[in-house]
C-alpha positions in Angstrom: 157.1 105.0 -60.1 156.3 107.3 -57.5 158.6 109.6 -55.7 159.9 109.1 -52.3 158.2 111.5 -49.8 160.3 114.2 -49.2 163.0 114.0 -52.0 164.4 115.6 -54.7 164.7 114.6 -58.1 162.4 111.5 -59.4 164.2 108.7 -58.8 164.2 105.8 -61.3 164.1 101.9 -60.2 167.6 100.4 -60.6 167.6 97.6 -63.0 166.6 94.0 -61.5 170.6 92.6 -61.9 172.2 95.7 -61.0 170.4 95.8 -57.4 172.0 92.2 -56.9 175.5 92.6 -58.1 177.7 89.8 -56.1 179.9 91.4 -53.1 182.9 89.8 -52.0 181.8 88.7 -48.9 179.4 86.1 -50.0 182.4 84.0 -51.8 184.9 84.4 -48.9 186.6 81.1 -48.4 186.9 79.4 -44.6 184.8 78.2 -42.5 181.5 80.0 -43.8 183.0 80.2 -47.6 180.0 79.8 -50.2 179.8 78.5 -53.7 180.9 81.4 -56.7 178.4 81.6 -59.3 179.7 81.5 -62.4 180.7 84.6 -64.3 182.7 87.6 -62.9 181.7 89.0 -60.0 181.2 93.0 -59.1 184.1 95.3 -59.5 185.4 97.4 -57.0 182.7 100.3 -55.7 183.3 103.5 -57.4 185.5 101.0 -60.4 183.8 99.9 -63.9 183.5 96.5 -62.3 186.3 94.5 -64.6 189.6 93.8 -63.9 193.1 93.6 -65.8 193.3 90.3 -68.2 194.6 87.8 -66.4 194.3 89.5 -63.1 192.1 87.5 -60.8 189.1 88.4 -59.1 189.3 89.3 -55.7 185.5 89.0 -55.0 185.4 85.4 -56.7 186.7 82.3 -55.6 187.9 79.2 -57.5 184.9 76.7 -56.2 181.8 77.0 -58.9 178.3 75.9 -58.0 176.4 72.6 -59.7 174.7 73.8 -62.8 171.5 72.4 -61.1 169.7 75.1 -58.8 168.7 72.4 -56.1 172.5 72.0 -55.1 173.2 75.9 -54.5 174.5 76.5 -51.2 172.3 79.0 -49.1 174.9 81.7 -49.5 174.1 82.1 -53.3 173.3 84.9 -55.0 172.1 85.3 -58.1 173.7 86.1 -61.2 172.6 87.0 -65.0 174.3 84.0 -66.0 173.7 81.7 -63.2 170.3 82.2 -62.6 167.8 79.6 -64.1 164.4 80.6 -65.5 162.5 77.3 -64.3 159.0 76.4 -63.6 158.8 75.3 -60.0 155.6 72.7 -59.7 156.1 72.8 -55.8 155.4 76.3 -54.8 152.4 78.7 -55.2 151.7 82.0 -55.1 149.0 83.1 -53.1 146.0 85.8 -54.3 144.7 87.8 -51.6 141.8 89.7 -51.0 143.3 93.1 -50.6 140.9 94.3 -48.3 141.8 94.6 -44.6 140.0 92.4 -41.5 137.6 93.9 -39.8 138.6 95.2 -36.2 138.0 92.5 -33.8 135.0 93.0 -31.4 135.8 94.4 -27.7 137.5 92.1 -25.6 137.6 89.6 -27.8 141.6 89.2 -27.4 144.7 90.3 -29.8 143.6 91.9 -32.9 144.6 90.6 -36.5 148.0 89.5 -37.4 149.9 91.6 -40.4 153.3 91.0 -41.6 155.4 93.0 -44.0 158.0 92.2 -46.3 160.5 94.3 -47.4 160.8 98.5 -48.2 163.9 99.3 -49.2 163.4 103.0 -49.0 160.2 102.5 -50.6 158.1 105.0 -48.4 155.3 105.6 -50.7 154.5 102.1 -51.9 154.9 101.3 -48.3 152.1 103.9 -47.2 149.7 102.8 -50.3 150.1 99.2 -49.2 149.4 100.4 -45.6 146.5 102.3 -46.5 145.2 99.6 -48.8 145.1 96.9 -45.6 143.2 99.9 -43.3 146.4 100.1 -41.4 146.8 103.7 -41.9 144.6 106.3 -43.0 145.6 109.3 -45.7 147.3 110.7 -43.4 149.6 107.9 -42.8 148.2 107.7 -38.8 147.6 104.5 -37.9 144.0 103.3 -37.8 143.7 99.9 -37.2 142.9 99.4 -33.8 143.9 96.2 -31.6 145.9 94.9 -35.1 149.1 93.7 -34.8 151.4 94.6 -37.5 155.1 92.9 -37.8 158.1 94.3 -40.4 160.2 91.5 -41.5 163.3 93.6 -42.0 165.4 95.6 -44.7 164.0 99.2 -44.4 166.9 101.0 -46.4 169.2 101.1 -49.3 168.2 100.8 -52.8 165.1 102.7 -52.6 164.6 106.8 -51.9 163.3 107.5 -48.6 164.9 104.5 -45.8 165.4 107.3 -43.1 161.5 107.9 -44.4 160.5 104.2 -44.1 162.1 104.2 -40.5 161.2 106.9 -39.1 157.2 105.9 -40.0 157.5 102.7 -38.5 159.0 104.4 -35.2 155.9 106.6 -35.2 153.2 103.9 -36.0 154.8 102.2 -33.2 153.6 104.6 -30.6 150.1 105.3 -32.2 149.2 101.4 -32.6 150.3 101.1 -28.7 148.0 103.9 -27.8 145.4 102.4 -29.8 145.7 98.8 -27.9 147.8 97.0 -30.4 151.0 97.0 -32.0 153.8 97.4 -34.7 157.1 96.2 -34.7 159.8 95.1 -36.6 162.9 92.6 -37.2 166.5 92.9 -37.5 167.3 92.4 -41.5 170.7 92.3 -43.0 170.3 95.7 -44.3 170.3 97.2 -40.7 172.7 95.5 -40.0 175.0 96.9 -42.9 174.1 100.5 -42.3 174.8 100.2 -38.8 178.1 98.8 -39.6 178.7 101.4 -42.2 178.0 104.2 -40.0 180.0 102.7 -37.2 183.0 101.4 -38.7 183.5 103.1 -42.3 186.3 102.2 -44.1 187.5 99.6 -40.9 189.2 96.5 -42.2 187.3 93.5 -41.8 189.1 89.8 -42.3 187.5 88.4 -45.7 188.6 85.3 -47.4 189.4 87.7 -50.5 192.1 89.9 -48.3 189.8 92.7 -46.6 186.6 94.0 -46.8 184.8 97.3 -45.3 181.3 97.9 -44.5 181.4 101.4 -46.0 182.3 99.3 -49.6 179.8 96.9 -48.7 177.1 99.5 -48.2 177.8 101.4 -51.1 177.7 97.7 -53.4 174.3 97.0 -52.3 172.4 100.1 -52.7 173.6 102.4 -49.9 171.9 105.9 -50.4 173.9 109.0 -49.3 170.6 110.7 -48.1 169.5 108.3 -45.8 173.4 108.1 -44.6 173.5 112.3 -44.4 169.9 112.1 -42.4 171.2 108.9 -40.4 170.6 110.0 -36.0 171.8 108.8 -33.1 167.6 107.6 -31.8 167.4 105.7 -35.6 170.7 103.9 -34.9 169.6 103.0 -31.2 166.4 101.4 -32.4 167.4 99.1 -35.2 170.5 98.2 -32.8 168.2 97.4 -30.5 165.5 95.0 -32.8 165.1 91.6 -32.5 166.3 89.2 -34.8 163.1 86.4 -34.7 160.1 86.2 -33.0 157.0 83.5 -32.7 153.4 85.0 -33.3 150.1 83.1 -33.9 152.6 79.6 -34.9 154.3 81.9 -37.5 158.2 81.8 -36.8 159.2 85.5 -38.1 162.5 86.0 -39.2 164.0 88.4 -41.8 166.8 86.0 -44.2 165.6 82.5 -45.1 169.0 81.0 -43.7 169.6 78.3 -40.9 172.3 80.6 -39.8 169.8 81.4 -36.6 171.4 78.5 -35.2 174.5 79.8 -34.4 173.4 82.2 -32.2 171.1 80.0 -29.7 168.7 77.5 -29.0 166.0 79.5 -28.4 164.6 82.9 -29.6 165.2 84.6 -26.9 168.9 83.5 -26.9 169.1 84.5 -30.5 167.8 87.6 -30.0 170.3 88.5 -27.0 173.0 87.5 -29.0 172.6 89.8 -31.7 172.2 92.4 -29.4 175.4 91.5 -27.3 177.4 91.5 -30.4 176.6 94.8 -31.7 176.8 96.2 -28.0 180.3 94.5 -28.1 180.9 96.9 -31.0 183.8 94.5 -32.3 183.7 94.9 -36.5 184.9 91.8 -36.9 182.1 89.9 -35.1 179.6 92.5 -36.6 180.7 91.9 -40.1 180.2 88.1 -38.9 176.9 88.7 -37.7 175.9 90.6 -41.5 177.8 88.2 -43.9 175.4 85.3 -41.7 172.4 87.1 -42.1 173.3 87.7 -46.2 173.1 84.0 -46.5 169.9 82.8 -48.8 168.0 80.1 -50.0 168.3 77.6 -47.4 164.6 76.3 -47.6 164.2 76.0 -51.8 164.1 73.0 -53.4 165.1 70.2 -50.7 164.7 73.0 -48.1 161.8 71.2 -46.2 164.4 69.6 -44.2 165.7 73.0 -43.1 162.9 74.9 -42.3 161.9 71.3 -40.1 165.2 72.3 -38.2 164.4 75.8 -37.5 160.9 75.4 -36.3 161.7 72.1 -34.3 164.3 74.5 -32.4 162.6 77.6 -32.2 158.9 76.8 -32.2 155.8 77.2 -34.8 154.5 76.1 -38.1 155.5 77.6 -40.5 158.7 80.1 -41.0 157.9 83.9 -42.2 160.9 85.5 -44.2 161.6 88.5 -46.3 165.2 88.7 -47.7 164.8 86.7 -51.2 163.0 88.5 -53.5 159.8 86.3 -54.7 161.0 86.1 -58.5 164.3 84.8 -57.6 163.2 81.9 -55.6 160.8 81.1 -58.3 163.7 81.3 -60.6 162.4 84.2 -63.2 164.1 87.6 -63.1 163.4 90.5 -65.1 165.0 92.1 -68.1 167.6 94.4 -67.2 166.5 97.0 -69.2 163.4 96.7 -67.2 160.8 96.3 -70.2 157.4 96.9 -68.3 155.5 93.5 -68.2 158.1 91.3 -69.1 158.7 90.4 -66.1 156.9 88.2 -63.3 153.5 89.4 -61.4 154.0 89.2 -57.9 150.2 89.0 -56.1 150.7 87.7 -53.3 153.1 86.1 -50.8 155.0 82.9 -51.9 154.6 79.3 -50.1 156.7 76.8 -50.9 159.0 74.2 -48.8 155.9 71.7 -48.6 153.8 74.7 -47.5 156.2 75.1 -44.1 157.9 78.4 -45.5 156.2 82.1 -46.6 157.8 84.5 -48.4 157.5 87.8 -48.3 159.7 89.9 -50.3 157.9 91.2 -53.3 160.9 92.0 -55.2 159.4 96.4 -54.9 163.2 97.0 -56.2 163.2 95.2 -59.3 159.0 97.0 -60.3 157.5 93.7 -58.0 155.4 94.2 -55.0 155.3 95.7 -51.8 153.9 93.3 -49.9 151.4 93.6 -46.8 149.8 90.1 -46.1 147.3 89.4 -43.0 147.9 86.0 -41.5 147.3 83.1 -41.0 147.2 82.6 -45.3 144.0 81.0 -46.3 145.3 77.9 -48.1 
């Protein structure tokens, strides 16, 4: 793999299962509580993630999911031992032409529509994917004109260079608008996180397993000192102040593939100030509310139509956008730990599925998938 621009020592891909490892928050019991995979769950950060015989999890809880992946509840995660390999007859994958669109003629309204799925610190994937669309030239300047180009979310952790990723997405933001169109970007759960984790440390949050922290919760899912020790006040003010959804072209664009929307309006723009208001609120509490929501997965596989129905029927559109779930997962492959190079699945293109009412976007760029860069509307 290639470096991250502006880093130190190469760093190597962490292993598909590792960059999913179960936090507690996701089995918390109460009103949100979720079904535990089976299996043990992660360890303490920093621990060798076991515990005493006959001492009991404090990340699991005593509920177990149906052994069938249609009745997971959309706060699953997957697991080594949980996860089914299955071969899903109602999705595809889609194979796009990667070449870019051409530049609309003058005045001939908004430019073409791109959507990105999600970096994770990836900042050289992210430029070649750029560069391969003619959104950016070799310099990494944007070039595209009137285009309009959305990120779905998740810029750091796992990956090299987030504090990279960010601060390129900040600066194409500026050139498109000079240039007459635009990029801009989505609240994921991974902002969310790091602005918790910068905010509130080691804080005591309530968690059905006793406490939790966002500082442990960071760390557990791929938090990356340098980005943290780079981390300024201008980054934190822009993802505090992204939106959380947005409706472009028919496309409802969100970041996690969740009904949890719901909870915070019944309309975007009443989502969107919601969010907002609760991290201006700066209450950890509701903010670690707000992340363990926007953690929640899965909601539109299988039986999901129905879901996805209830989002756009209350928000508007077509078809529902999302990053979040990495591609292989919903398809239910995963690759070797050990990472064996083409054992795993090929990621071409984005993923439709939900009776064609749901795209997804994550490539799964963590676990040696795809960064994905996708023009819409798809061509199917």
């Amino acid at each position: 793999m290639t470096q991250g621009a502006g880093q130190g020592p190469e760093v190597v891909r962490t292993a598909t299962l590792r960059d999913f490892r179960v936090p507690g928050y996701v089995h918390e019991t109460g009103p949100y509580a979720q079904n535990t995979p089976h299996g043990e769950g992660a360890g303490p950060v920093g621990g060798t993630g076991g515990y005493a015989s006959g001492e009991p999890n404090p990340y699991m809880s005593e509920e177990s999911p149906s052994e069938f992946p249609g009745e997971f509840s959309e706060g699953y995660t997957p697991t080594q031992r949980d996860l089914p390999v299955i071969n899903r007859g109602d999705t595809q994958q889609v194979v796009v032409d990667p070449s870019g669109a051409p530049a609309p003629a003058p005045g001939a309204g908004p430019g073409p529509l791109y959507v990105v799925g999600d970096v994770h610190g990836y900042l050289d994937q992210l430029l070649a994917a750029l560069q391969a669309k003619g959104l950016v030239d070799a310099a990494g300047s944007w070039s595209a004109g009137t285009s309009r180009l959305w990120f779905l979310g998740d810029f750091t952790d796992r990956g090299p260079d987030g504090i990279g990723v960010i601060d390129l997405v900040m600066r194409l933001s500026a050139e498109a608008a000079a240039a007459g169109g635009y990029c801009k970007a989505l609240m994921g759960n991974h902002e969310l996180l790091l602005l918790g984790a910068k905010r509130f440390g080691d804080t005591p949050v309530s968690s059905g397993a006793g406490t939790a922290t966002f500082q442990a919760a960071w760390l557990l899912n791929g938090g990356q000192k340098t980005d943290m020790d780079r981390l300024q006040d201008h980054h934190l003010q822009w993802m505090a102040r992204l939106d959380a959804m947005e409706l472009v072209d028919g496309h409802l664009l969100v970041h996690s593939d969740t009904t949890a929307y719901l909870d915070y309006g019944d309309s975007i723009e009443a989502v969107n100030d919601t969010v907002r208001e609760t991290l201006t609120r700066n209450d950890a509490e509701d903010c670690w509310d707000l992340f363990r929501k926007f953690t929640r997965r899965f909601a539109f596989r299988d039986e999901g139509a129905e879901a996805v129905r209830e989002l756009l029927g209350a928000y508007g559109g077509t078809r529902v956008v999302h990053g979040h779930s990495p591609i292989p997962y919903l398809l239910g492959e995963v690759l070797p730990e050990d990472g064996e190079a083409g054992a795993g699945p090929v990621i071409e293109g984005p993923h439709v599925y939900a009776d064609g009412l749901a795209i997804a976007m994550d490539g799964g760029v963590t676990m040696a998938g795809k960064l994905l860069v996708q023009q819409l509307p798809l061509d199917i």
